[in-house]
C-alpha positions in Angstrom: 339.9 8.0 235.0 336.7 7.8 232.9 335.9 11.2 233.2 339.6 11.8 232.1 338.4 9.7 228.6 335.5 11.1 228.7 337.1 15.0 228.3 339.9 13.9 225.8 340.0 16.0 222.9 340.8 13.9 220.2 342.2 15.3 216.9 340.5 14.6 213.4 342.0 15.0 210.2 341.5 18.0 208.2 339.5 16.0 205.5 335.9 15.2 204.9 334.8 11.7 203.8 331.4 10.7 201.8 329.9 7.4 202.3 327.6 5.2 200.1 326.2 1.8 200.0 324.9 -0.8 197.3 323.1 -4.5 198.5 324.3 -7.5 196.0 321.3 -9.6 196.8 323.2 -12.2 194.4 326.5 -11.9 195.7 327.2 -12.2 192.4 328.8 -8.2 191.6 332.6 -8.2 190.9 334.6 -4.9 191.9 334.9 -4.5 187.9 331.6 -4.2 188.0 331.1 -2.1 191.4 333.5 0.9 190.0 331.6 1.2 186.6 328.5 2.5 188.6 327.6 6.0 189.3 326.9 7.5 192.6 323.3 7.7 191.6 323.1 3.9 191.7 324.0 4.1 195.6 322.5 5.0 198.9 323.9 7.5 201.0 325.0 6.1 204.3 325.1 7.9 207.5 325.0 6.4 210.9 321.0 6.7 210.9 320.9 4.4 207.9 324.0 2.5 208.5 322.4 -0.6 210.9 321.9 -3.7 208.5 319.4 -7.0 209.2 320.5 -10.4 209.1 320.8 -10.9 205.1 322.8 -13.3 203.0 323.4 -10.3 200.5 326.9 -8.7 200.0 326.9 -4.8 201.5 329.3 -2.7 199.3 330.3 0.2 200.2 331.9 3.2 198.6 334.3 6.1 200.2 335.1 9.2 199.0 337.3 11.2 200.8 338.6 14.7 200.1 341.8 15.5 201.9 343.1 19.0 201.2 346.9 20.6 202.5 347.7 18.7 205.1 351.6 16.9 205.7 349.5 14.2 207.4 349.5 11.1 204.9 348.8 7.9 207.2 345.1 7.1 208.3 342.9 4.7 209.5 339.5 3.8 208.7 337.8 2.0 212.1 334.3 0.3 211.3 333.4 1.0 214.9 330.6 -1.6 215.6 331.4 -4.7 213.1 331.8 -7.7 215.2 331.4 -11.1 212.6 331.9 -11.2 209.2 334.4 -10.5 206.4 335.6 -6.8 205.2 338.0 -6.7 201.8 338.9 -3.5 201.0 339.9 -2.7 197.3 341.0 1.2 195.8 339.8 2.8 193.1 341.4 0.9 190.9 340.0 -2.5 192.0 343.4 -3.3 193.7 343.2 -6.1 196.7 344.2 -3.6 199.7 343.1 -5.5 202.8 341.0 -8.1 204.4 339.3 -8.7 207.6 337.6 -12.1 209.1 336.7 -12.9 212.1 337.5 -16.3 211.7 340.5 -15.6 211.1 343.7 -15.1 214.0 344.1 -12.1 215.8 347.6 -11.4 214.6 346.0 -10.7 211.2 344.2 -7.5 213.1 345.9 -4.2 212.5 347.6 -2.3 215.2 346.7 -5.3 217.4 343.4 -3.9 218.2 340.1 -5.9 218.9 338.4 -3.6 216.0 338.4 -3.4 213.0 341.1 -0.5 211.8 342.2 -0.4 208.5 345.7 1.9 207.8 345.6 4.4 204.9 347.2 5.8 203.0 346.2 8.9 200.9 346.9 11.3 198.4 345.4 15.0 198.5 342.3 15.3 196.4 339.7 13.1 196.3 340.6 9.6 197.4 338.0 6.7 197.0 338.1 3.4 198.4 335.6 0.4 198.2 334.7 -2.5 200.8 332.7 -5.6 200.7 331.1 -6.5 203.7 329.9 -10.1 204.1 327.9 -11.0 207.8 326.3 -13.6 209.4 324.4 -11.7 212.1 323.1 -8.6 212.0 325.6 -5.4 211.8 326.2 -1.9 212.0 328.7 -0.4 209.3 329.6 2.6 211.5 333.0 4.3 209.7 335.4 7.0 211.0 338.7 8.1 209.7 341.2 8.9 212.5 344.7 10.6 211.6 347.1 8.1 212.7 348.2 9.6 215.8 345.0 10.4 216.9 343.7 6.7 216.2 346.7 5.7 218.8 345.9 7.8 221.0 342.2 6.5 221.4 344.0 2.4 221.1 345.9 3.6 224.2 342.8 5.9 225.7 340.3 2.9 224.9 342.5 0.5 226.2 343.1 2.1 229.8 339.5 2.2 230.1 339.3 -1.4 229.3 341.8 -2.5 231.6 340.6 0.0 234.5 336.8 -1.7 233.6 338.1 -5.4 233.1 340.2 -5.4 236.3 337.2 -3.5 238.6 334.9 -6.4 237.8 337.6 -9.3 238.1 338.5 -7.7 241.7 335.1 -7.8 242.5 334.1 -11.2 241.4 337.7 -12.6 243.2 336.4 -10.9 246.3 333.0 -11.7 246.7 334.5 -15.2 245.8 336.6 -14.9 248.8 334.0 -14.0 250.2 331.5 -16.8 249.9 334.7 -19.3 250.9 334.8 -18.1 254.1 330.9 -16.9 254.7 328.9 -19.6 252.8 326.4 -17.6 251.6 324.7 -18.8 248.8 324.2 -15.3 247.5 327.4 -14.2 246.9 327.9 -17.6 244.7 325.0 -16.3 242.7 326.6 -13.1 242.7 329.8 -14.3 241.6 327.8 -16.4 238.8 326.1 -13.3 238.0 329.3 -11.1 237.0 331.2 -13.6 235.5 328.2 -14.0 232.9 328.2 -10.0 232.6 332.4 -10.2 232.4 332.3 -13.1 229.4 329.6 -11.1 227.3 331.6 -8.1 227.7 334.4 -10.3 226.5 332.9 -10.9 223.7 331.3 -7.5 223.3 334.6 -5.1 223.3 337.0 -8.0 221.5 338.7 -8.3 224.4 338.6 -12.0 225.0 339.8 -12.2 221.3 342.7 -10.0 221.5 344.2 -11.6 224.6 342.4 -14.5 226.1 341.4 -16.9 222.7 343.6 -14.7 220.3 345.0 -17.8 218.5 341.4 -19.4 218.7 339.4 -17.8 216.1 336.6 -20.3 216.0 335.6 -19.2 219.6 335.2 -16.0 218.1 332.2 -17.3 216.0 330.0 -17.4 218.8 328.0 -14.0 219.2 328.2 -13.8 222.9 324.7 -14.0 223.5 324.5 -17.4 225.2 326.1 -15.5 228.1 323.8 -12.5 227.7 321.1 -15.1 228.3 322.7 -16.2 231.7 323.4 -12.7 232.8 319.4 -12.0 232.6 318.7 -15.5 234.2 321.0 -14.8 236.9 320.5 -10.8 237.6 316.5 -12.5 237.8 317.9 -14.8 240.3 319.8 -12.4 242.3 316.8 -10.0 242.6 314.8 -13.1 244.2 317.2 -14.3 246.3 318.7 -10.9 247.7 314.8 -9.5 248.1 313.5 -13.0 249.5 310.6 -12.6 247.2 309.5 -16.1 248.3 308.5 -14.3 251.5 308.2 -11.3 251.3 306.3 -11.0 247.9 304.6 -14.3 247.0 303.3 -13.2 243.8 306.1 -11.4 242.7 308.2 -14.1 243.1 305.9 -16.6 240.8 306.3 -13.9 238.0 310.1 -14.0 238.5 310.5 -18.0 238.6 308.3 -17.5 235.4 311.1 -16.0 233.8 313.8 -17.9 235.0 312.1 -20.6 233.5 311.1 -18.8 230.2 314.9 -17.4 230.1 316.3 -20.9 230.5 313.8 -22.6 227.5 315.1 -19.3 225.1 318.5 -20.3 226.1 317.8 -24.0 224.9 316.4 -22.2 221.1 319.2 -20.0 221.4 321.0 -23.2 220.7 319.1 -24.8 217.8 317.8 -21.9 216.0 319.0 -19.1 213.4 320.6 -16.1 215.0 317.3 -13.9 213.5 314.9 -16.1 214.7 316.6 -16.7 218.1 317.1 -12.7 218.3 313.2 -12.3 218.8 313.3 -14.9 222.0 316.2 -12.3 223.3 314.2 -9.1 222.9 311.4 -10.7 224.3 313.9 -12.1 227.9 315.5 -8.8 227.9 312.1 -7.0 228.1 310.8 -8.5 230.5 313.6 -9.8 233.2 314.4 -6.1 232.9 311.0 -5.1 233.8 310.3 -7.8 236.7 313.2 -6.6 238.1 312.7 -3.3 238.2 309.2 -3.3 239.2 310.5 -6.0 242.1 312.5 -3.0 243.4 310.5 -0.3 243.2 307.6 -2.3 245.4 310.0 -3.6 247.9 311.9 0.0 247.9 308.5 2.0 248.1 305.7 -0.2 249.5 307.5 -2.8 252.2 310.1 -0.1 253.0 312.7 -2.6 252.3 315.8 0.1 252.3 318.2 -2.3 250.7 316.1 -2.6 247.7 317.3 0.8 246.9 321.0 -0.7 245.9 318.9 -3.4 243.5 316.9 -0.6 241.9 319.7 2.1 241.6 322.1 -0.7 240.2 319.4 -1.6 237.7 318.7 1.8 236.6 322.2 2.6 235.7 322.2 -0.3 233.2 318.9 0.1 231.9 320.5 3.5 231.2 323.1 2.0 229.2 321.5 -0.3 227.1 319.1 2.4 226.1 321.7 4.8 225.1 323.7 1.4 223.5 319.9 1.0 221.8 319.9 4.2 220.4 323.6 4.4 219.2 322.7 1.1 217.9 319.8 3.1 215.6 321.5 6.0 215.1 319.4 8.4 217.0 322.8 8.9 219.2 326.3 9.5 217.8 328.9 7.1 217.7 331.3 8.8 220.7 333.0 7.9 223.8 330.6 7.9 225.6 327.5 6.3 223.6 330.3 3.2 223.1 330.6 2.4 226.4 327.9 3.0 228.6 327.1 -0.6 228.6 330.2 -1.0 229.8 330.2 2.0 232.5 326.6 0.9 233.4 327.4 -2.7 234.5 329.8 -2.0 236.1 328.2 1.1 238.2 325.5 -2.0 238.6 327.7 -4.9 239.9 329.8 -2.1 242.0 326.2 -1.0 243.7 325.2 -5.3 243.8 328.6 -5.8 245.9 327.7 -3.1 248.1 324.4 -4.4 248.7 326.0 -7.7 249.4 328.1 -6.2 251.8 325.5 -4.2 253.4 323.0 -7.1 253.5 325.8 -9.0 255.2 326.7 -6.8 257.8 323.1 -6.3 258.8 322.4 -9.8 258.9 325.9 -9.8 261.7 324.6 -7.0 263.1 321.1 -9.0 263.7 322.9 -12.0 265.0 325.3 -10.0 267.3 321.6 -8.7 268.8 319.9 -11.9 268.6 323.1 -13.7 270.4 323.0 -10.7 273.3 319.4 -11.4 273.8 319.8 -14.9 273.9 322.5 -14.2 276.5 320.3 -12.0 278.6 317.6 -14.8 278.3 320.2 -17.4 279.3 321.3 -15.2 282.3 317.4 -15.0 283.3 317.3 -18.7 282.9 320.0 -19.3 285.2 318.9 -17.1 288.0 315.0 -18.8 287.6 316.9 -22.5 287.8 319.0 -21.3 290.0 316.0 -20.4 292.2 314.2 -23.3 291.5 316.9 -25.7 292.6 317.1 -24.1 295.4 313.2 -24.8 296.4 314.5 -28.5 295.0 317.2 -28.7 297.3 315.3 -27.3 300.6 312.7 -29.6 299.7 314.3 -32.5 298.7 316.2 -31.8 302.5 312.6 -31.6 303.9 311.6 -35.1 302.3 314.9 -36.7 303.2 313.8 -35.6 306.3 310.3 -37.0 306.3 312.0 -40.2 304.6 314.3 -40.9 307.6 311.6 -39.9 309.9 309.1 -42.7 308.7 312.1 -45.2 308.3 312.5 -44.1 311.8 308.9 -44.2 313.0 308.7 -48.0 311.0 312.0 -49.4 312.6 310.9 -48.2 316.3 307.1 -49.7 315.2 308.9 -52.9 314.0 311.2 -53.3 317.4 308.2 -52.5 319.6 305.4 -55.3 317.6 308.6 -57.7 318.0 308.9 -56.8 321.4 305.6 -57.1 322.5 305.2 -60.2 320.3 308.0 -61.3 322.7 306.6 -60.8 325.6 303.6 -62.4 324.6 305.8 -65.4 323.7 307.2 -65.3 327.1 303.5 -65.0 328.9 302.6 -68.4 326.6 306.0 -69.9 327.2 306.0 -69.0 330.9 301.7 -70.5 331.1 302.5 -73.8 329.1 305.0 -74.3 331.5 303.5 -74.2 334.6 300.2 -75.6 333.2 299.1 -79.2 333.9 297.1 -80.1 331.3 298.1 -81.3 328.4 295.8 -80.2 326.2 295.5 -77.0 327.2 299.9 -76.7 327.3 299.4 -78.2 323.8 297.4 -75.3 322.7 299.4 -73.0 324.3 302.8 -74.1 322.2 300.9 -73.7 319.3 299.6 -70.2 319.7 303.6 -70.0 321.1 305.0 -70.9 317.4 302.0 -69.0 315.6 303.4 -66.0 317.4 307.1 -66.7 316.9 306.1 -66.9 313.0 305.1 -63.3 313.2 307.8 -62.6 315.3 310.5 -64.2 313.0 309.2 -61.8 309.8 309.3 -58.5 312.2 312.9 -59.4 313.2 313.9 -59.9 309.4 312.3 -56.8 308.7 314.3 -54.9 311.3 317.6 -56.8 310.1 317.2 -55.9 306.5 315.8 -52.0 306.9 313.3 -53.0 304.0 309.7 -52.9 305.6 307.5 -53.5 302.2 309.1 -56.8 301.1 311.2 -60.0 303.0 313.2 -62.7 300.9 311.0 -65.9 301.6 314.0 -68.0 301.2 315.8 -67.0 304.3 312.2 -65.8 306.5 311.1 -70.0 305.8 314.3 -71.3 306.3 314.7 -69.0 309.7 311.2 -70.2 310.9 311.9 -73.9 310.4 314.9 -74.1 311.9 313.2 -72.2 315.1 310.5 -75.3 315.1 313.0 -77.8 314.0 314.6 -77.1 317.3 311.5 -77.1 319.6 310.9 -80.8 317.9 314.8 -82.1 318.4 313.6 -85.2 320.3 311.8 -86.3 317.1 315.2 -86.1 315.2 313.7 -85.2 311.5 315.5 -85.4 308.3 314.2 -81.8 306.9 315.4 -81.0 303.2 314.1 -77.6 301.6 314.1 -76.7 298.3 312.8 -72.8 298.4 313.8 -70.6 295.9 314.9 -67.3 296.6 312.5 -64.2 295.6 311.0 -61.1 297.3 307.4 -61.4 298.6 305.0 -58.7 300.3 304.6 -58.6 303.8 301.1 -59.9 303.8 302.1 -62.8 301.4 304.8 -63.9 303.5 303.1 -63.7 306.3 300.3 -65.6 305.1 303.1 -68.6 303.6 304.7 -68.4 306.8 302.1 -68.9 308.9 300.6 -71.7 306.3 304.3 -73.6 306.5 304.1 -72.9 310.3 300.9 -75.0 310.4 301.8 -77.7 307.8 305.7 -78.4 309.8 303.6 -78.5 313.0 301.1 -81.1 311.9 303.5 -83.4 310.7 305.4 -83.4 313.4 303.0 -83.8 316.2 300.5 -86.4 314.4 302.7 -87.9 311.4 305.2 -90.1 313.1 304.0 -92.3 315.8 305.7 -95.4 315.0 308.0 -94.0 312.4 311.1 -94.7 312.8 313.3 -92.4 310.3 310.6 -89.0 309.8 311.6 -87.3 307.4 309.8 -83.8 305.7 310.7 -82.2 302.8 309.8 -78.6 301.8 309.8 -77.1 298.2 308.8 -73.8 296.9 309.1 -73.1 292.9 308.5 -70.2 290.8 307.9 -69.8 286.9 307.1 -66.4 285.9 305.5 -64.8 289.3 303.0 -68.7 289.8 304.8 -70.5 292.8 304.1 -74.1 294.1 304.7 -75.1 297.7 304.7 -78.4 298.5 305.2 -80.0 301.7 305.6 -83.7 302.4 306.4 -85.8 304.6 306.8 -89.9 305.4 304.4 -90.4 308.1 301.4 -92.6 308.8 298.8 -90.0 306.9 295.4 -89.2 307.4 292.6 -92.4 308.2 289.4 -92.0 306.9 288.1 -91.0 310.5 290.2 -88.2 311.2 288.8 -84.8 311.6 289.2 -81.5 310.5 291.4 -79.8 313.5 292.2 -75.8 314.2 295.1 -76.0 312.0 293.3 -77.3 309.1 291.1 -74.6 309.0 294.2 -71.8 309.7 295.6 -73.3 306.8 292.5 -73.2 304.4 291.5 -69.5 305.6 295.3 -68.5 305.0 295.5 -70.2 301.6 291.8 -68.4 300.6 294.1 -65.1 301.8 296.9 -65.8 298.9 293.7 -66.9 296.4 295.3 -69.9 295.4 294.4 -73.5 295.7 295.4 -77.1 297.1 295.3 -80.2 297.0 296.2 -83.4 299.4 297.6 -86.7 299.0 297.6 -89.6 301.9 298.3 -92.8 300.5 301.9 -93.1 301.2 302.9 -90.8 303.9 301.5 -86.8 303.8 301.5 -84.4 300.6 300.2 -81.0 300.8 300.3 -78.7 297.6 299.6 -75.3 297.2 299.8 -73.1 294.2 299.4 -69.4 294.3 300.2 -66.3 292.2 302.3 -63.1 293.5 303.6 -60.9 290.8 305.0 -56.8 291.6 301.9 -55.4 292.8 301.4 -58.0 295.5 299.0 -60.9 296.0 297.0 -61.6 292.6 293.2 -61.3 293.4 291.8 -62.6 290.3 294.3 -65.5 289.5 293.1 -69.2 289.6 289.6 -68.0 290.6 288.3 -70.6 288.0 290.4 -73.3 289.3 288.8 -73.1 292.6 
């Protein structure tokens, strides 16, 4: 369709105009006064000459136009690149014709187009006409007369390729939208950001958004459009970082580039507060160089890191670099005013955005592309993982089967070692039970009983052991209150009044069989020396813990020790067997028998090193 505008052959009238041009540096020149000068008081304007600075002066301009035969009557004179400002038009006569402002509504815009186009109509011979131009920024007074039919041609030409460009870069800012929605990728926000900025200066640029978006809104007209121009460059920076991942890839570069993001947002801030001449030097100055950083961003990444996507960024760039140079040089009239020369901004943007999407896209894809590979070789690695555990719990399970085994071999080989020390310690009990028995000394039967109940203490822990199936630890609650009711019975004549009081914990073997052993003794004193003449014996039994420190204490109501009394065999079991749990006693005798004993066994077994300085 472009190429279609682009090869129109549009049809001129048969006339030929002259143009010329007078500055009112006053503004003070009435068209009176404008008609009585001579042509020699003018400039000649052509489109060379016909660009005009920001001034506060009044541009008049004069046109002559010579029509010969024609039946064509109706014209129209299009100032081609006048965007703000006031046009009156006047005849040779000095009669009001026509005004233009751009503050003022839409509606008042002839044939509804976003230029300006003023109808004629002339006369043959030499028709002249005379406008004053008023401006607040700077302008171009470009002029062409169009026969009437040909001028609506190129409205309906012009605005196909509007609608064909306007609707290419909506599509493709609604898509990538879309796009981002779904995907989350921060750069097609930007990119999004990026052509809406390019879309609203265009807006601005071809009168667009004034003709159909803020038609009834003139004020918005006012602005220039260049606030938008500064976000394009800002963004088109950003997009060049983000898309090349300059950060990375190109430390330095990317410096230089948040450099002029920052410089581009500061000129955007004077864009604001300062003249539109003074602020146009800050825009030069952004459009310079975001232009070159980006360009020269490319070309390293294209040519020197091989970066094959960075040939979208630098062809996209190129084709608007293109068009603001031939815009540029329309602009000074080193180019004609045509077609073409009008919108290759347009055409190059939109070449640029269309390459930028396709980058996108392409960028995209390989990024899937990577991740579809990356999640193959993570499956592949997961698969090798699996077989290697797979292989290792096997080894696990054959030897956790061959330590089970082990395990219930030694649980094996300790039960069988625990039934035969019980048995043996059994018939060892049987040899002293069946020797006191047929002894006939009473001494030496006395001794015998005692090594008989110093056995059956032993005994009594290995028959625990063998009930509980736990050979590293006994509850001394139930081995105590086992063994006293064992030598309870072999004193029944006596008939004692025992009360215990033992609290309930796990001990160690070699504790417990040291405490058993040392409550064996203690129980068997008592009861053989304590309670001659007593009439109601009674012994009472109490072992307390707090925190790991337990106190046994045994007592009883007997007669006591006398101050002759020496220190027997059990005495001295006792004191070796207390030195064995490293704890300490003491003794009271003055009303009946009270032996205390205080000790420390915490996890790890008997405490070496507690109560050393007590004893």
């Amino acid at each position: 369709m472009i190429l279609f505008l682009f090869f129109s052959i549009y049809s001129f009238a048969s006339l030929t105009m002259s143009k010329y041009y007078l500055s009112d540096e006053n503004n003070q020149l009435t068209i009176n006064e404008i008609i009585k000068k001579q042509n020699s008081q003018y400039k000649i304007l052509t489109n060379k000459n016909s660009s005009f600075k920001v001034t506060d002066a009044t541009i008049w301009i004069k046109v002559e136009i010579d029509k010969k035969r024609t039946l064509e009557k109706n014209y129209v004179l299009e100032m081609q690149s006048f965007y703000r400002g006031h046009i009156e038009l006047f005849n040779k006569n000095g009669k009001y014709l026509y005004k233009y402002g751009s503050s003022l509504p839409f509606s008042n815009m002839s044939y509804q187009y976003p230029k300006i186009a003023i109808p004629l109509s002339l006369d043959e011979g030499i028709n002249i006409l005379y406008l004053k131009i008023t401006s607040s920024i700077k302008m171009n007074l470009h002029t062409k007369l169009w026969e009437e039919k040909a001028f609506q041609k190129k409205i309906l030409d012009h605005t196909v390729f509007l609608a064909i460009y306007f609707s290419g870069m909506t599509l493709l800012i609604f898509y990538n939208f879309i796009f981002f929605l779904f995907s989350k990728e921060r750069m097609f926000f930007i990119y999004v950001l990026f052509t809406s900025s390019i879309l609203i200066t265009m807006l601005f640029k071809t009168g667009i958004g004034f003709a159909y978006i803020w038609s009834d809104f003139p004020e918005i007209n006012q602005l220039t459009g260049r606030e938008f121009y500064y976000l394009f460059l800002i963004l088109g920076v950003v997009f060049c970082k983000e898309y090349l991942h300059t950060k990375i890839k190109t430390p330095k570069l990317n410096i230089m580039l948040v450099i002029t993001i920052y410089l581009g947002i500061a000129f955007l801030g004077l864009q604001l507060i300062l003249s539109y001449e003074d602020s146009f030097i800050f825009l030069i100055i952004l459009n310079f160089l975001s232009f070159f950083m980006m360009f020269i961003t490319a070309i390293y990444h294209a040519l020197v890191i091989k970066n094959t996507q960075a040939y979208y960024i630098l062809l996209g760039w190129s084709f608007l670099i293109a068009g603001v140079l031939v815009a540029l040089m329309r602009f000074l009239g080193v180019l004609e005013v045509n077609f073409l020369t009008v919108n290759t901004p347009e055409i190059g943007t939109f070449l640029e955005i269309t390459l930028f999407s396709m980058a996108l896209a392409s960028s995209y894809r390989k990024k899937q592309v990577d991740l579809e590979n990356s999640k193959y070789q993570l499956a592949q690695i997961n698969k090798n993982l699996e077989k290697i555990i797979e292989e290792k719990n096997k080894d696990l399970i054959e030897k956790n089967k061959n330590l089970e085994h082990e395990v219930n071999l030694n649980s094996f080989l300790l039960k069988e070692l625990s039934h035969r020390v019980k048995n043996n310690l059994q018939v060892i009990l049987s040899f002293l039970s069946l020797q006191s028995k047929y002894c006939k000394k009473e001494e030496v039967k006395s001794l015998l009983d005692e090594s008989r109940r110093r056995v059956n203490a032993i005994s009594t822990l290995h028959e625990l052991l063998i009930d509980t199936q736990e050979f590293n630890s006994v509850d001394i609650h139930r081995y105590l209150k086992k063994l006293l009711d064992y030598n309870k019975l072999i004193f029944n004549d006596l008939n004692i009044d025992l009360k215990t009081d033992i609290v309930s914990a796990k001990f160690p073997i070699e504790g417990a069989t040291h405490l058993g052993l040392i409550v064996n003794e203690l129980f068997n004193n008592s009861c053989k020396h304590a309670f001659k003449g007593i009439d109601n014996p009674k012994i009472e039994i109490s072992l307390k813990a707090i925190d790991k420190q337990y106190t046994l204490i045994v007592k009883d109501n007997g007669s006591g020790l006398s101050e002759n009394s020496k220190e027997n065999l059990g005495s001295k079991i006792i004191k070796a067997l207390i030195s064995q749990l490293n704890g300490v006693y003491s003794l009271k005798s003055d009303d009946g028998f009270e032996y205390t004993i205080i000790f420390r066994i915490d996890d790890k077994g008997i405490n070496n090193e507690y109560l050393d300085s007590r004893r």
